[in-house]
C-alpha angles and dihedrals in degrees: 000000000000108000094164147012121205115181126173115187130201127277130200120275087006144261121321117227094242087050087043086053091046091047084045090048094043102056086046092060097042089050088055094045080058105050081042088059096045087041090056089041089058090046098057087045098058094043076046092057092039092056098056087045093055091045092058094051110102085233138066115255123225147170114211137199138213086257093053097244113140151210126219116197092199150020106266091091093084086051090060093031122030089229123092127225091268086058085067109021083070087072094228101091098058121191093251088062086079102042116095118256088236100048094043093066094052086054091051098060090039078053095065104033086061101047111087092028118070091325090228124098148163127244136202118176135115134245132208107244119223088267088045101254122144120236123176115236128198108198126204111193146175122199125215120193132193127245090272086058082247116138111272102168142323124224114202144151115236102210112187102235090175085113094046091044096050091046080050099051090045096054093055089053085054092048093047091042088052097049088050086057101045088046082059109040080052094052 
């Protein structure tokens, strides 16, 4: 594929050594403006290529921060939320905002357990949607540190377990309800 043509022709009496060195520097600036523009091509490509791929995992994808401001790579986060992207991408709504007090401070303290470990946990625990309602979460996350150990990021996957959660407390219900019937029909 022919992306350029670059074409000097003769002069009289030559070229000069000052007009050889322009024509030099010229080409080489033009070679390196064309591996720039195939290098940002493969770029987009690939982001190309990562975005599909995030839009086809059953989560919702993030980036945090020490001050638990976020960043949502799709989408999906208003589906789980009820807040866009822009919601959080303003740095005033922070991903903590949602969390339950009581649960918060279970994931603190999971937080914690888990930072000097593997730097990787697990995480359980419910938020309160836009229009209040409250959805499980299961939470998948890898921390990054700086140089200095001190929190730089964290990468993780929210997965909504409210399903999961309700089919679990019911059958409990059913299990309990079960035992208090067997405990009858015995005695």
């Amino acid at each position: 594929k022919t992306v350029g043509v670059m074409g000097m022709f003769n002069k009289p009496g030559g070229f000069s050594e000052p007009e050889a060195k322009l024509a030099a520097g010229f080409t080489e600036f033009a070679a390196i403006a064309l591996v720039n523009m195939r290098a940002r091509e493969a770029v987009r490509q690939s982001e190309e290529k990562y975005r599909l791929l995030v839009n086809q995992v059953p989560a919702v994808v993030f980036k945090g921060y020490a001050d638990w401001s976020v960043d949502f790579f799709d989408e999906k986060i208003e589906a789980l939320t009820g807040y866009s992207p822009a919601d959080f991408n303003t740095r005033k709504l922070k991903w903590k905002d949602l969390i339950l007090p009581d649960d918060f401070i279970a994931g603190e303290r999971k937080l914690a357990e888990n930072w000097k470990a593997d730097k990787s946990y697990e995480w359980e625990y419910r938020i309160r949607k836009k229009n209040g309602e409250i959805r499980w979460i299961q939470d998948l996350v890898q921390i990054f540190t700086d140089s200095a150990g001190k929190l730089d990021y964290a990468n993780g996957i929210l997965f909504d377990i409210t399903d999961r959660k309700q089919a679990e407390v019911r059958l409990q219900r059913t299990s309990r309800a079960l035992k208090a019937l067997s405990a009858c029909n015995q005695a």
